[in-house]
C-alpha positions in Angstrom: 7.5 2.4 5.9 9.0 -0.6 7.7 5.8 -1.4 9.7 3.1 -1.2 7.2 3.1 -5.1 6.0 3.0 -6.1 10.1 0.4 -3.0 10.4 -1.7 -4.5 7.5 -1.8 -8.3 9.0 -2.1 -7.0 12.5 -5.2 -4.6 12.0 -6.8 -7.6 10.2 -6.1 -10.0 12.9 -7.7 -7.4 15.4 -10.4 -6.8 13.6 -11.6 -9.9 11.9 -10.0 -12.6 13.8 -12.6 -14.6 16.1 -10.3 -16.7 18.2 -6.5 -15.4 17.9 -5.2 -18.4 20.3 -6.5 -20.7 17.5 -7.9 -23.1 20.5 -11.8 -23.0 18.6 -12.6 -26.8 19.0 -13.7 -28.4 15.8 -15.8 -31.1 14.7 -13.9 -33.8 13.2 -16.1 -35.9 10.4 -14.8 -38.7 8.5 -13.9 -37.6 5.2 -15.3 -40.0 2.1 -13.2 -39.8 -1.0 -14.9 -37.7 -3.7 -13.1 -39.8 -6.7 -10.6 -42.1 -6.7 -7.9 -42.5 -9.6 -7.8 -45.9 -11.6 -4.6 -47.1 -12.2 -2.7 -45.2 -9.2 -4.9 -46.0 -6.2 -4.6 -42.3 -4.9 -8.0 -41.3 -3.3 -8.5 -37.8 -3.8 -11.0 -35.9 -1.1 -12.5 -32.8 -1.3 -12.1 -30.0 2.5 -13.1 -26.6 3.4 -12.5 -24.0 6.1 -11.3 -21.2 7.3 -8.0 -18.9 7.8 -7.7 -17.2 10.6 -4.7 -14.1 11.0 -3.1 -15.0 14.6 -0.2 -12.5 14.6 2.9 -11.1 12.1 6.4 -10.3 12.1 7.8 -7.3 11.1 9.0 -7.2 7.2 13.3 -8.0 7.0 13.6 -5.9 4.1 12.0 -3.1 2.5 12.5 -1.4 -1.3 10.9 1.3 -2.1 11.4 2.4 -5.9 11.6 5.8 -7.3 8.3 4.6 -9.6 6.3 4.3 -6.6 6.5 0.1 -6.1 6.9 -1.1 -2.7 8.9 -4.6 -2.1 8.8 -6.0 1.7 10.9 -9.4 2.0 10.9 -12.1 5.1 7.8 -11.0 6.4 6.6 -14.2 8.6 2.7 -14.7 9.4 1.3 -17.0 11.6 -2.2 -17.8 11.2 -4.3 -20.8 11.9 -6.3 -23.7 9.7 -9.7 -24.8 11.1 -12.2 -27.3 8.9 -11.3 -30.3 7.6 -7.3 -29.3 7.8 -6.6 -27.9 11.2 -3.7 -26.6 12.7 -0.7 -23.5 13.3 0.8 -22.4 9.5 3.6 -20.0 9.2 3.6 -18.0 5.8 7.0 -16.5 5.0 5.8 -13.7 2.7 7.2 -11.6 -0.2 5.0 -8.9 -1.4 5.2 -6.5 -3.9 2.6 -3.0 -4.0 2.6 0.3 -5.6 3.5 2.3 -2.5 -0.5 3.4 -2.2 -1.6 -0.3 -1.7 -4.2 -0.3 -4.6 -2.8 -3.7 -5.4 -0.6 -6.4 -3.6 0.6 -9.5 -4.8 2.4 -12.0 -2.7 4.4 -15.3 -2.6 6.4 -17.9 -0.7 7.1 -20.9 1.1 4.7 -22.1 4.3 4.9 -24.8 6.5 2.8 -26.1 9.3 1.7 -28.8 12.1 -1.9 -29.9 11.0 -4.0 -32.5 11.6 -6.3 -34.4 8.8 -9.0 -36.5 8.1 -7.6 -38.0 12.0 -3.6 -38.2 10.5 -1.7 -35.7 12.2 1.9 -34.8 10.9 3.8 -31.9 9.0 2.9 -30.3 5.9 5.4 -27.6 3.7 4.9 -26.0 0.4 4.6 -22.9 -2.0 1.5 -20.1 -1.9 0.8 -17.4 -3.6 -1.4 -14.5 -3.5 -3.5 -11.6 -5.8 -5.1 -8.3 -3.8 -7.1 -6.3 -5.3 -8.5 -2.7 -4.2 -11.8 -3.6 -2.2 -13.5 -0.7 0.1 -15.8 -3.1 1.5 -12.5 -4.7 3.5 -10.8 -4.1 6.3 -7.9 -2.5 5.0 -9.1 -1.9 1.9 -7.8 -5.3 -0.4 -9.5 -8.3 -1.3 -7.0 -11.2 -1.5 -7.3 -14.7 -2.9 -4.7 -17.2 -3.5 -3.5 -20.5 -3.7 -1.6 -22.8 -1.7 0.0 -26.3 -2.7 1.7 -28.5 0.0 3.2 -32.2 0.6 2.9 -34.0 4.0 5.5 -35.4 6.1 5.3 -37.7 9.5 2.1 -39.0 9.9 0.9 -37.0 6.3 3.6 -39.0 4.7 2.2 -39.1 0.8 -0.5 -36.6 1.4 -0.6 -34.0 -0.8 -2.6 -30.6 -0.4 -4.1 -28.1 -2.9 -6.0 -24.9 -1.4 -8.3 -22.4 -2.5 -8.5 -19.7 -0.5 -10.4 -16.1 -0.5 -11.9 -13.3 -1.9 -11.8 -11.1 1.0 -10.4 -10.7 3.9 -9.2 -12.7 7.7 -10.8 -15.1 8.0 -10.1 -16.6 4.4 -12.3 -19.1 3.1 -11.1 -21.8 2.0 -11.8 -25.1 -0.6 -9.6 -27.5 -2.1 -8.0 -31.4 -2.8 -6.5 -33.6 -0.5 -4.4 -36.4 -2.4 -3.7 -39.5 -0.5 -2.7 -42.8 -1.6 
């Protein structure tokens, strides 16, 4: 029972990952703000991209109820940004599942090393994610989530909202950049 978190993200990396070392070269455009707010002078720009599963950490705990719910704590992932964000992210996940995996939901903090928009500094925040039963994917669950994040170093005032999924590795994503 231990394994099955790690299993999950390590069968989807396998599968549907298209460049685990994360090294895909990018094109970098020059971003245009898509509104800006009056009084505040914060431009606020609009990105997209992709998620890509690079590897996983087995889960520190594990609960299993006598009801059938599944709880795995401390699991970490490392995936990769690529678009207009780009760069290593490490999700420290908490899920919670009945035991048969018809459902997942998952949250927790993230941080990672990205480049934007030709800045280049830290960003850390909060996700959270919403799987659904989905034959059609690789391990049967169609996640989506959301991820919110402020910058630091070189992203100093920067602040990150993303959109990402339905489906599976590699996660779509959309979102708002806020930068004053």
């Amino acid at each position: 029972m231990k394994s099955i978190p790690f299993l999950i993200f390590a069968a989807a990396g396998v599968t549907a990952c298209s460049d685990p070392s994360g090294l895909t070269p990018t094109n970098h455009r020059d971003l245009q703000p898509v509104a800006r707010a009056s009084s505040a002078g914060v431009a606020k720009y609009a990105i997209s991209g992709t998620i890509s599963f690079v590897g996983g950490g087995a889960p520190g705990q594990v609960r299993t109820t006598p009801s059938g719910q599944c709880f795995f704590g401390n699991v970490q992932v490392v995936d990769h940004l690529e678009g207009d964000v780009v760069g290593p992210i490490t999700f420290d996940e908490n899920e919670r599942a009945p035991c048969d995996f018809s459902h997942l939901t998952g949250s927790g903090p993230f941080t990672a090393d990205v480049t934007w928009n030709g800045r280049s500094g830290s960003i850390a925040g909060q996700w959270e994610t919403n799987c659904v039963a989905d034959a059609s994917q690789p391990i049967g669950l169609s996640c989506d989530g959301t991820m919110n994040a402020r910058g630091s170093g070189g992203l100093d005032g920067v602040q990150f909202h993303f959109k990402w999924g339905p489906g599976w590795y590699p996660f779509p994503y959309t979102g708002t950049v806020f930068s004053s």
